[in-house]
Residue frames relative to the residue before (quaternion, step in Angstrom):
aa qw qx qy qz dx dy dz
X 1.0000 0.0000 0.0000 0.0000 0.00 0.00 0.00
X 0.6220 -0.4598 0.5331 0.3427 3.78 -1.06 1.15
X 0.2900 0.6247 -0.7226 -0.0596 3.52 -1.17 0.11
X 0.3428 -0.7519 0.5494 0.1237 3.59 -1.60 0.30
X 0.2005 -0.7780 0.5841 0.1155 3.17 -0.19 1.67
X 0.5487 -0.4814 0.6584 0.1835 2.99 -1.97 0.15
X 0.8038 -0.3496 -0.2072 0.4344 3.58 1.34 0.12
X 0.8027 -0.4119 0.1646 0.3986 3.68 -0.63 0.38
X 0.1040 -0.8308 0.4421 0.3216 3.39 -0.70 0.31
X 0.6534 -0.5109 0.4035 0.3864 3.03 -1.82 0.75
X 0.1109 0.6771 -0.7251 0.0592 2.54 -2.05 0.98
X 0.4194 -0.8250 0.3599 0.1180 3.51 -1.07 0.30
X 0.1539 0.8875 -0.4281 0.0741 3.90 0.47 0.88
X 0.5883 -0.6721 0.2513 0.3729 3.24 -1.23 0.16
X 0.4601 0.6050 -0.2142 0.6136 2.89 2.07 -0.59
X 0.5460 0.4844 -0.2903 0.6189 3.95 1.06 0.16
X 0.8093 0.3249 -0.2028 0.4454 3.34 0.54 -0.75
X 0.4260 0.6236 -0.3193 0.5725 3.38 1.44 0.04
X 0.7630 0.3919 -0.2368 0.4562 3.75 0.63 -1.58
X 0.6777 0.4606 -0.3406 0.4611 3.77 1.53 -0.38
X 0.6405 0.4629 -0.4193 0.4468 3.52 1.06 -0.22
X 0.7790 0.4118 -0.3052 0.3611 3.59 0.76 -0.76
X 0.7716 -0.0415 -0.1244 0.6224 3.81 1.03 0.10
X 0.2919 -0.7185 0.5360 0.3335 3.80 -0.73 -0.05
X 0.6753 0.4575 -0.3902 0.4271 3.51 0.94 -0.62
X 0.6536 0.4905 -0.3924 0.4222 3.76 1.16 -0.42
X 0.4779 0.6682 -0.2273 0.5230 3.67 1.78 -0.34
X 0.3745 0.7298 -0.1199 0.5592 3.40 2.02 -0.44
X 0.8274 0.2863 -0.0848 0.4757 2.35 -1.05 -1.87
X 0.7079 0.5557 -0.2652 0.3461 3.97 0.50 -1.59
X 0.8581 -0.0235 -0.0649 0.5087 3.70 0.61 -0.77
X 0.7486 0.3594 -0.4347 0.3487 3.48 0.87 1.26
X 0.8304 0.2131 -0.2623 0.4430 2.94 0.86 -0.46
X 0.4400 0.4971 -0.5668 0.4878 3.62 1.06 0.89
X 0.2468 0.6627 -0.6001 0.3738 3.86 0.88 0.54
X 0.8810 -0.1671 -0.1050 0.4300 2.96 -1.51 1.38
X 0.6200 0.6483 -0.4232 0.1270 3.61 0.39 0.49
X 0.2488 0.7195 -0.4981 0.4151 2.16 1.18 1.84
X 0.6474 0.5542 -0.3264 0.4088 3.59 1.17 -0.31
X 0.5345 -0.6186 0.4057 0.4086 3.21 -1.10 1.09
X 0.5808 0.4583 -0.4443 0.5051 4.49 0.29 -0.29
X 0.6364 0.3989 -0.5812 0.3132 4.23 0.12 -0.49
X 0.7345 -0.5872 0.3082 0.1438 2.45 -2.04 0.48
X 0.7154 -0.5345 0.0608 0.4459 3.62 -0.18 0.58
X 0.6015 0.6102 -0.0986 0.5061 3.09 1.64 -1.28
X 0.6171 0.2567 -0.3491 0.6569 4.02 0.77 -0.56
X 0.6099 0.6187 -0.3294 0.3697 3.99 0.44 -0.13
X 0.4985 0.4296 -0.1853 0.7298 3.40 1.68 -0.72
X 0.6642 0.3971 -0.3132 0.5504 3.95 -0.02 -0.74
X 0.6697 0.4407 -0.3751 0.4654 3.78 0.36 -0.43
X 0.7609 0.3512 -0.3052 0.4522 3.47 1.05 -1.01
X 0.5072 0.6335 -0.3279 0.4837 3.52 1.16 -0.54
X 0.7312 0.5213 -0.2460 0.3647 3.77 1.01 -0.63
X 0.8007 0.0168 -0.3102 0.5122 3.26 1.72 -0.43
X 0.1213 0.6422 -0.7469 0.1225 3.24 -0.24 1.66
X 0.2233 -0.7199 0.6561 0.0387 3.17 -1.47 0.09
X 0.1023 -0.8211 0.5487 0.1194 3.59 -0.97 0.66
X 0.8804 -0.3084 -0.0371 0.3583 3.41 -1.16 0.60
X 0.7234 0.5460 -0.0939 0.4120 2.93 1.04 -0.87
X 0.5166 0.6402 -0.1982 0.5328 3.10 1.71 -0.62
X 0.8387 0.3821 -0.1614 0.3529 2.85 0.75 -1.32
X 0.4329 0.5214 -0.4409 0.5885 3.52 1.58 -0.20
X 0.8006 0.3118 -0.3813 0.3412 3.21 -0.29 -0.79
X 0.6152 0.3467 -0.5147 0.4863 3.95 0.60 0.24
X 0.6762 0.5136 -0.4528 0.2720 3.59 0.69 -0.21
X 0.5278 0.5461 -0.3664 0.5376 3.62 1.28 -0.93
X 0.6162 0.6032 -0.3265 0.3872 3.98 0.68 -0.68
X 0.4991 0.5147 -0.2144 0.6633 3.55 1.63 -1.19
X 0.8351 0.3183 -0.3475 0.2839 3.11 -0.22 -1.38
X 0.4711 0.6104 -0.4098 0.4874 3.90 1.43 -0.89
X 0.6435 0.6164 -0.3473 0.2922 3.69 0.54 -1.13
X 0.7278 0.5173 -0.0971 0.4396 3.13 0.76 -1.93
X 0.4924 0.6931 -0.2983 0.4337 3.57 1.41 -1.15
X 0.8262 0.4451 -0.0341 0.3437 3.13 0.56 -1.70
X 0.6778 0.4429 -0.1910 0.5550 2.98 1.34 -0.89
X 0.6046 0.5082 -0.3232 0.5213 3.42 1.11 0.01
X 0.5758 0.5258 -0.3348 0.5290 3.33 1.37 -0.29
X 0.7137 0.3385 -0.2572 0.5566 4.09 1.09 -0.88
X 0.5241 0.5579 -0.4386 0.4710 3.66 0.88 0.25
X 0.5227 -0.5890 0.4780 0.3891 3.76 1.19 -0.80
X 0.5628 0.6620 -0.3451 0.3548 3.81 1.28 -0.51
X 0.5179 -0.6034 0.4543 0.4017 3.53 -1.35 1.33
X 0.3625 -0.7205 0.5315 0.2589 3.98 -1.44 0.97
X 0.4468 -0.7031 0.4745 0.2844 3.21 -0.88 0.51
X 0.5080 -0.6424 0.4763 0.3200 3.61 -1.33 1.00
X 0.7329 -0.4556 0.3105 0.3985 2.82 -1.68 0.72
X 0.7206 0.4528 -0.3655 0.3770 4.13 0.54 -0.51
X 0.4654 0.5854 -0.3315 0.5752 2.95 1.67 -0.22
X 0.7614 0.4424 -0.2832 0.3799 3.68 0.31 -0.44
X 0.4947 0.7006 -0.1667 0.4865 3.12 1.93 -1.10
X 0.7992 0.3583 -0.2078 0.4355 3.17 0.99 -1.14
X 0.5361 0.5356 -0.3814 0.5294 3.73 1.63 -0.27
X 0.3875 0.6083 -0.5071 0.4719 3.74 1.18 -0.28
X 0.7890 0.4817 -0.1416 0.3541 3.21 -0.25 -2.01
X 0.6615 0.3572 -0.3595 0.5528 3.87 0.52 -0.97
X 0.8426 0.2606 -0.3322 0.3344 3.56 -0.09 -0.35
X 0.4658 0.4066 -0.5492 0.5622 3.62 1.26 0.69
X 0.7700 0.2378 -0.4457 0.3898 4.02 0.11 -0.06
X 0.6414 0.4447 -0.5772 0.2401 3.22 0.83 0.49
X 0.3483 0.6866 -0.4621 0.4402 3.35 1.48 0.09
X 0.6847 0.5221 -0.4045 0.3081 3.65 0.80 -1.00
X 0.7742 0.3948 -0.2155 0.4452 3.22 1.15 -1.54
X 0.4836 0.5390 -0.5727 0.3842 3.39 0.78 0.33
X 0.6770 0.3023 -0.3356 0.5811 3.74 0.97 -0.48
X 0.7013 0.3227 -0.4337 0.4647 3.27 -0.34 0.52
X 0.7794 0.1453 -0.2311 0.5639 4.23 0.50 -0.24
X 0.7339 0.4834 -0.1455 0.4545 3.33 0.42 -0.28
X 0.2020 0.7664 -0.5517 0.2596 3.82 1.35 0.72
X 0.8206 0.3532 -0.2172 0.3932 3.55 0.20 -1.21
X 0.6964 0.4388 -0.2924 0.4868 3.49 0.90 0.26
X 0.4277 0.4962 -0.4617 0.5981 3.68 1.83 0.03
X 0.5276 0.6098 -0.4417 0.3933 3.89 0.87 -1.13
X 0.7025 0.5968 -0.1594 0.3535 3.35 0.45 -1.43
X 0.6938 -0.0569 0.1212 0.7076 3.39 0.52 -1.62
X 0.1885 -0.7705 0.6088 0.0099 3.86 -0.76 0.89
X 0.5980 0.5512 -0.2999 0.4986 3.19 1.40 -0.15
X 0.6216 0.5208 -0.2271 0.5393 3.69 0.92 -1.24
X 0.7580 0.5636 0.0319 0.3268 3.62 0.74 -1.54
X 0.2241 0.8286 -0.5096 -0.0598 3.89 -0.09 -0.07
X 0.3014 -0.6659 0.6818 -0.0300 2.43 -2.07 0.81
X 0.2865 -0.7328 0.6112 0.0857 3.34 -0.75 1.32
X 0.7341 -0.4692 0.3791 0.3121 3.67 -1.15 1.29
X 0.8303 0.3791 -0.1694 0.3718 3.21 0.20 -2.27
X 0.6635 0.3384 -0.3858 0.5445 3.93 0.84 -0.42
X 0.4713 0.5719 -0.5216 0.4227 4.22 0.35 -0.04
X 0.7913 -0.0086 0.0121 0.6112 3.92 0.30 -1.25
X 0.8355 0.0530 -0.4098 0.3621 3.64 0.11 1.06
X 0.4679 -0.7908 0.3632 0.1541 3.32 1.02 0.68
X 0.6242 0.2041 -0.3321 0.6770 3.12 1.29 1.13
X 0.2882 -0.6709 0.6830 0.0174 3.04 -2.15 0.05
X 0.4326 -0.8531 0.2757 0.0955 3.01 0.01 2.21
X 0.7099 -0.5097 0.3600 0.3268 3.88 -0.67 0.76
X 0.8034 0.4248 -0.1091 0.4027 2.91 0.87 -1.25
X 0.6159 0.4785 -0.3319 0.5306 3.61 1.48 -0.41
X 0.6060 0.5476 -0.4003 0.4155 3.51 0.97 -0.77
X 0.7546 0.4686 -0.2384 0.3926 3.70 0.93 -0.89
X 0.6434 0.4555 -0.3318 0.5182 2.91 1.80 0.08
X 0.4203 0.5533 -0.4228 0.5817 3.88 1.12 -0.03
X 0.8068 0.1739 -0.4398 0.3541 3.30 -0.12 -0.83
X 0.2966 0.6346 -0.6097 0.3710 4.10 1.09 -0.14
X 0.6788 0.5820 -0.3515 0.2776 3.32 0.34 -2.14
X 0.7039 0.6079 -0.2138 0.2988 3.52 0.81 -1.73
X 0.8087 0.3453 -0.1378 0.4559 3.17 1.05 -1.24
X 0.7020 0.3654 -0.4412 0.4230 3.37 1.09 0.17
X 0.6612 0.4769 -0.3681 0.4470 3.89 1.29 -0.48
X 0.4281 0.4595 -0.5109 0.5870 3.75 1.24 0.57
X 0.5607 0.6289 -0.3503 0.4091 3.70 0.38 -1.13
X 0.8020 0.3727 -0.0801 0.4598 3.32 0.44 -1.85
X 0.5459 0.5227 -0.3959 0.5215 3.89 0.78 -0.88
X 0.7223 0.5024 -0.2251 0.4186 3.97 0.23 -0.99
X 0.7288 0.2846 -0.2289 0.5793 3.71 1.44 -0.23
X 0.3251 0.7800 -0.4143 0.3382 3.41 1.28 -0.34
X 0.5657 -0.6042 0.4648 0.3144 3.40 -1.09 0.84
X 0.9002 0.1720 -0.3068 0.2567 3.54 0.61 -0.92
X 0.1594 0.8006 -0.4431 0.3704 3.11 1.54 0.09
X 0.6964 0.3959 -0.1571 0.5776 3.78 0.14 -2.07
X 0.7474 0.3643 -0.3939 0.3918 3.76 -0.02 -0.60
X 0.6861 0.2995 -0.4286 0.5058 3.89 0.39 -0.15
X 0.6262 0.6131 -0.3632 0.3161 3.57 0.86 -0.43
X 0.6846 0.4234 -0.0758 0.5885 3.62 1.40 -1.04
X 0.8817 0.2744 -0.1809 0.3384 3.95 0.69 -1.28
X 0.4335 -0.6954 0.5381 0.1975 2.84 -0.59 1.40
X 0.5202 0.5750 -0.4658 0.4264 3.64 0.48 -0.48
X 0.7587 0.4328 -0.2769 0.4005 3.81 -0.12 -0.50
X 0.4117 -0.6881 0.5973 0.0150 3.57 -1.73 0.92
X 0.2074 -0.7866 0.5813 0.0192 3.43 -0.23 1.28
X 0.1118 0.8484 -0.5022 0.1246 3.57 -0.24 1.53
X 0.8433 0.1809 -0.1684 0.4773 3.87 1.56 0.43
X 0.1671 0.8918 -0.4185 0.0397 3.43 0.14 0.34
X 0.7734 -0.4223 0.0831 0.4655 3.58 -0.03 1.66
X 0.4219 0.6077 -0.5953 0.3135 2.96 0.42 1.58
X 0.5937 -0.5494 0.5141 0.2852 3.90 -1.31 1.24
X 0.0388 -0.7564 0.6452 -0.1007 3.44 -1.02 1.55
X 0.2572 -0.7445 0.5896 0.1788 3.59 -1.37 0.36
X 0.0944 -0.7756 0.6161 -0.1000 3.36 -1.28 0.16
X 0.1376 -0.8664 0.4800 0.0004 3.48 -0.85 1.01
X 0.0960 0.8174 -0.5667 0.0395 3.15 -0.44 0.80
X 0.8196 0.0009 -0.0679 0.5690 3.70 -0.79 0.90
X 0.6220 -0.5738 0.3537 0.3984 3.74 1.49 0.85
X 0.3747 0.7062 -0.4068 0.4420 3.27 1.05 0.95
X 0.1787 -0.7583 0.5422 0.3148 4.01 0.21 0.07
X 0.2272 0.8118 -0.5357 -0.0492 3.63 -0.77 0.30
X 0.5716 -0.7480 0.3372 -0.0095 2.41 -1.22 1.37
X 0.2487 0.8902 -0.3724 0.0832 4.33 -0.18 0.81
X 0.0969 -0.8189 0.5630 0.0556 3.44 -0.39 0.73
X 0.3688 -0.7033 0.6056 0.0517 3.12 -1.30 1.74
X 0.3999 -0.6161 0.6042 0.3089 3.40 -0.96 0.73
X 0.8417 -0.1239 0.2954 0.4347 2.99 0.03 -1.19
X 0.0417 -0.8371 0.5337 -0.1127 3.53 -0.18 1.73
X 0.2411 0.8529 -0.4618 0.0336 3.82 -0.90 1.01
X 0.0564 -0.9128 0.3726 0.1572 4.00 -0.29 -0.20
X 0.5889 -0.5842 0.4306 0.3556 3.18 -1.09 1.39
X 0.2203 -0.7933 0.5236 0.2190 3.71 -1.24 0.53
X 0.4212 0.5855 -0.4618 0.5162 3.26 1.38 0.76
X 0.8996 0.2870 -0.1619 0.2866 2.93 0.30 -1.24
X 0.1972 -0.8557 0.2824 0.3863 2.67 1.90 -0.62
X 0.0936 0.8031 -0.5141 0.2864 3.28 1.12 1.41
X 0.2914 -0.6486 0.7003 0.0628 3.18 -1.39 0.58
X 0.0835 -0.7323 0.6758 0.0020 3.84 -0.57 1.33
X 0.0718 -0.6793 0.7282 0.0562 3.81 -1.20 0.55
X 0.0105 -0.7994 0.6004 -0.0186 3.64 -0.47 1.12
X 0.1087 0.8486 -0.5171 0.0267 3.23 -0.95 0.99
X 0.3444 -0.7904 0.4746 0.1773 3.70 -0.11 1.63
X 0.1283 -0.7355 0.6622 0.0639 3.30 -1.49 0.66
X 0.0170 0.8448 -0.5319 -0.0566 3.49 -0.79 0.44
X 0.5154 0.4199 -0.4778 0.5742 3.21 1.48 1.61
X 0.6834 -0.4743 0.3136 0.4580 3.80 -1.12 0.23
X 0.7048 -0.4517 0.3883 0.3854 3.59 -1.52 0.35
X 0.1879 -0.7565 0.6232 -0.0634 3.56 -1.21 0.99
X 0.4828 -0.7280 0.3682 0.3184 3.50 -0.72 0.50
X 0.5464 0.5933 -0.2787 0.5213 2.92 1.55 -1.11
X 0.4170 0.7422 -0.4748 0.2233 3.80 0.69 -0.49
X 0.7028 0.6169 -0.1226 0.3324 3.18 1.29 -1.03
X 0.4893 0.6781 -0.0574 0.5455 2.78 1.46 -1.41
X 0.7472 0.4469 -0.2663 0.4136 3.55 0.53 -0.88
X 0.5993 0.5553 -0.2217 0.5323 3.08 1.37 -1.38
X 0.6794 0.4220 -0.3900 0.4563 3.72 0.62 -0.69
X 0.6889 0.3274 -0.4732 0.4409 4.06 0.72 0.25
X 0.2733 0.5311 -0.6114 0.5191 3.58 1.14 0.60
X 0.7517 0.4423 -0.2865 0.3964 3.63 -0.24 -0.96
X 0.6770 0.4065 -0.3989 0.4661 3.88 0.78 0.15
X 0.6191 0.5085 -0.3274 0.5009 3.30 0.99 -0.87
X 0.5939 0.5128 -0.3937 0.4787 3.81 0.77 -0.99
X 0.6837 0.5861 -0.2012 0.3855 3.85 0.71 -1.23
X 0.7894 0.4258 -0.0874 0.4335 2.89 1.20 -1.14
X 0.7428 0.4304 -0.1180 0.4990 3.25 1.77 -0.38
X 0.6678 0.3244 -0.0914 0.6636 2.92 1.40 -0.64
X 0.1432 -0.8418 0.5082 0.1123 3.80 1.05 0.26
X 0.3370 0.7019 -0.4906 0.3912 3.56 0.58 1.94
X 0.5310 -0.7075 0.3145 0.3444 3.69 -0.51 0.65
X 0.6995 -0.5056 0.3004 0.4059 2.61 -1.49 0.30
X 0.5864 0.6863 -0.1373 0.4077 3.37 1.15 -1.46
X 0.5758 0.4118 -0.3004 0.6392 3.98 1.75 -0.23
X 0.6668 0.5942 -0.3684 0.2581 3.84 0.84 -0.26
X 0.1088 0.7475 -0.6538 -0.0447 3.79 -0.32 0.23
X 0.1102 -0.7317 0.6726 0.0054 3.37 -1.33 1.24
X 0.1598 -0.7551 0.6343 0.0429 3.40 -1.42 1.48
X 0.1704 -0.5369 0.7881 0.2481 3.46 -1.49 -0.01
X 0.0466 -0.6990 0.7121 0.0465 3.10 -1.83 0.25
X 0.1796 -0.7674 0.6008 0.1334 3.32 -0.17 1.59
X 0.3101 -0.6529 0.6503 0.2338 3.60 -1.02 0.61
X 0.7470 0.4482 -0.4211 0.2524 3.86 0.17 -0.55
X 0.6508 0.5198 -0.2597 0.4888 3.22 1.67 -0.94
X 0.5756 -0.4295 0.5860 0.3753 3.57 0.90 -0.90
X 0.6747 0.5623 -0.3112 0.3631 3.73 0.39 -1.48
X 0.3884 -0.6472 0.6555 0.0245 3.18 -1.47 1.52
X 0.2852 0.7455 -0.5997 0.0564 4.32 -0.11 0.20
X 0.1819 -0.6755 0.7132 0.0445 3.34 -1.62 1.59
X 0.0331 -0.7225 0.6787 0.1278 2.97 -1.46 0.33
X 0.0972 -0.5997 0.7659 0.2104 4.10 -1.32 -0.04
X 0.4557 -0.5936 0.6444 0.1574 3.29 -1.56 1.31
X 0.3801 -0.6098 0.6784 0.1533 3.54 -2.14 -0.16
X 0.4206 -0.6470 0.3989 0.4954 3.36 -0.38 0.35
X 0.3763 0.5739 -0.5756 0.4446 4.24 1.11 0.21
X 0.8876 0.1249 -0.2931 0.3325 3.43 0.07 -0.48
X 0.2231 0.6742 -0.5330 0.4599 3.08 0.98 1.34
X 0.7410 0.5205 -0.2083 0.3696 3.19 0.84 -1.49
X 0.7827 0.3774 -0.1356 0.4761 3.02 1.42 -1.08
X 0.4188 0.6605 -0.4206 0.4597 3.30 1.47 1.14
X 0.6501 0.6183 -0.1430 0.4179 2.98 1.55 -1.17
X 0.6325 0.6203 -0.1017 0.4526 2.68 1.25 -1.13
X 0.6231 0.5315 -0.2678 0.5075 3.38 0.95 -1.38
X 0.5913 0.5913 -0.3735 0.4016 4.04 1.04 -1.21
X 0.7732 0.4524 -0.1962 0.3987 3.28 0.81 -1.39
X 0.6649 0.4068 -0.3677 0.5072 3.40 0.26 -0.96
X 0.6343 0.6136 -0.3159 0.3483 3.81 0.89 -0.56
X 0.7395 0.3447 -0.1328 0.5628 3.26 1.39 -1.07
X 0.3960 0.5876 -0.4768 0.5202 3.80 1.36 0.11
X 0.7741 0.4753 -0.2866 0.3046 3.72 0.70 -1.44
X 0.5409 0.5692 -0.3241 0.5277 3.04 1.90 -0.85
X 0.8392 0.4003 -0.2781 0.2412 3.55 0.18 -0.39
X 0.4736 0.6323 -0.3457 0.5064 2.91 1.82 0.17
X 0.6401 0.4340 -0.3009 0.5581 3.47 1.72 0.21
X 0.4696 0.5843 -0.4245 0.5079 3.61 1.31 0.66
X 0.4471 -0.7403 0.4483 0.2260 3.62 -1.43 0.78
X 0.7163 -0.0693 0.0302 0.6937 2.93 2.22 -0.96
X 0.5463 -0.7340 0.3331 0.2275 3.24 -0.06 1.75
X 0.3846 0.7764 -0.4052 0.2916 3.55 1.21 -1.36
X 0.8838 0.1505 0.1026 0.4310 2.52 -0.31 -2.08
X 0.4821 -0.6654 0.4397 0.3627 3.76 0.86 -0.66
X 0.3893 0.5789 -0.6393 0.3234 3.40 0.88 0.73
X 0.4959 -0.6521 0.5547 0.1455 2.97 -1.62 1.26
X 0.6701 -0.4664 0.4120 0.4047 3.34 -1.02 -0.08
X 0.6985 -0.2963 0.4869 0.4327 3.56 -1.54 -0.67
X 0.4175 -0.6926 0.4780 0.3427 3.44 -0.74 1.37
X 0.6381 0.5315 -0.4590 0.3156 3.73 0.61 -0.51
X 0.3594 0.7023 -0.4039 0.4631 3.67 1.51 -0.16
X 0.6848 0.3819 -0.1671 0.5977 3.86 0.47 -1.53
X 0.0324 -0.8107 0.5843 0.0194 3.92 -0.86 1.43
X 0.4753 -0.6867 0.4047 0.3725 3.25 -0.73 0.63
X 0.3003 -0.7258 0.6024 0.1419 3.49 -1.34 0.19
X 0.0690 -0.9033 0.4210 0.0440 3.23 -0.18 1.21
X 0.0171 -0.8825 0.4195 -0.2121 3.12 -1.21 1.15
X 0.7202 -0.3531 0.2778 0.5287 3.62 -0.80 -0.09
X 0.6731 0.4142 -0.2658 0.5520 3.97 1.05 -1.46
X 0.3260 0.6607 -0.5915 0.3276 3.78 0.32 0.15
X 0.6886 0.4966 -0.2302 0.4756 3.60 0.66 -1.37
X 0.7770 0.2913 -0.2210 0.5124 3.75 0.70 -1.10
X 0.7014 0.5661 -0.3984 0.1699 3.76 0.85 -0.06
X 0.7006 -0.5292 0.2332 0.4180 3.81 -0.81 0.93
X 0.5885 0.6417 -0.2963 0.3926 3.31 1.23 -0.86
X 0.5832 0.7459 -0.3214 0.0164 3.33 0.73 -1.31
X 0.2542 0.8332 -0.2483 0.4236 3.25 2.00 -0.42
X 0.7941 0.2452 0.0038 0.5561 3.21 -0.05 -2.01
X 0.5109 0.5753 -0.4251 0.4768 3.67 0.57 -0.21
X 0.6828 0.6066 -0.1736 0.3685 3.58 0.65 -1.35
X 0.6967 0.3800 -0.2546 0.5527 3.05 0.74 -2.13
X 0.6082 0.6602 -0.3441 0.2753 3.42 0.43 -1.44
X 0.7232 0.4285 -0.2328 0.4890 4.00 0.72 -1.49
X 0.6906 0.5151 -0.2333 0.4509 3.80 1.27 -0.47
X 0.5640 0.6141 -0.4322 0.3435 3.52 1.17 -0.20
């Protein structure tokens, strides 16, 4: 049964823990006060923050679409269905970035409405266009991270080896540690039945990051923790679509430790921004300062920042 809190509950991601290291007021705006503004009775202001939370800008949005499209690919491959060629995929890229466009551009007063159903691309919200030069780069983006996903190491291995067990595929998991919920989505989870390997595949379709790793190492708790297999069965991959580049890695139980670790000290910091842990009410938004910077310009918030420094 639906029920309507009064505030959110806590939880703990990596994509959360990113939005708390890189501003606190955009860490705000993101998981408190766009709470419930989704009901028609909230107040205007967590309404706006709700819509302001899922825009998305170019880049964003390829990369959740190639993520769909990898999905559907695949799953159309364990279903028995004929796959579609790479121009064929290209073109599902492309229709569902312009329909993202015209939804921002015809379709404003009905993203207002339902922001969820609806999208809205960053660059046409606060500059009402979309620069020559990014479009001509997206579609580069399109044709080489379709290009590159279709030679990719794992891609060809679930496609061709029968040997292998297909046991996750971009679905949102939880996990608990120290009563913490956490949150983790597996691209793409399978194991060799010889070897009885465990493969975690996870596609990028931006450049290499350091943290990349890191991420992949809380795949490895939740796998551990759910599947109650070693460490020593676990092989973790990135796959950079833009570059082409294939990178494994096998963990230690050090960077176990220093997963764990990261959760906690992460959620201690978060709660030291709560009025009453209990429940998760957060403090006073003037409590949560902004950090300024270059992403100020690209961040969803920037709106309420704006109105907010002018009053």
């Amino acid at each position: 049964m639906f029920e309507i809190r009064q505030y959110p509950e806590f939880s703990w991601s990596n994509s959360r823990h990113r939005t708390f290291m890189e501003c606190k007021k955009k860490y705000y705006y993101h998981y408190y006060l766009s709470h419930n503004g989704w009901l028609f009775q909230a107040a205007e202001e967590n309404k706006l923050a709700y819509r302001l939370k899922n825009i998305k800008n170019l880049p964003i949005a390829l990369g959740e679409v190639i993520h769909d499209i990898i999905h559907s690919q695949l799953k159309a491959y364990l279903a028995g269905e004929t796959l579609a060629s790479e121009q064929e995929l290209i073109q599902q890229v492309k229709d569902r970035l312009n329909l993202a466009f015209i939804h921002s551009k015809k379709h404003v007063d009905d993203w207002m409405m339902k922001p969820k159903k609806f999208q809205m691309l960053h660059e046409i919200y606060y500059y009402n266009k979309l620069e020559q030069s990014d479009v001509e780069n997206i579609k580069q983006k399109i044709d080489v991270c379709i290009k590159n996903l279709l030679s990719s190491k794992s891609y060809n291995t679930i496609i061709t080896d029968e040997n292998i067990h297909v046991i996750e595929a971009e679905e949102l998991k939880t996990v608990y540690f120290d009563g913490v919920k956490v949150y983790v989505v597996l691209d793409f989870l399978y194991r060799e039945r010889e070897s009885d390997k465990w493969i975690i595949v996870d596609w990028k379709t931006g450049k290499q990051n350091k943290t990349d790793r890191d991420q992949l190492a809380l795949y490895v708790l939740y796998l551990i923790d759910k599947y109650k297999i070693t460490l020593d069965n676990i092989i973790i991959r990135n796959e950079y679509l833009q570059s082409g580049e294939t990178k494994d890695y096998t963990l230690c139980e050090d960077d176990l430790i220093e997963a764990r670790n990261l959760i906690s000290d992460s959620t201690e910091a978060m709660r030291r921004f709560l009025a009453q842990p209990s429940i998760n009410k957060p403090l006073a938004e003037d409590e949560y300062e902004e950090t300024f910077s270059y992403r100020c310009n690209s961040c969803n918030f920037k709106q309420l920042c704006d109105g907010k420094r002018e009053e």
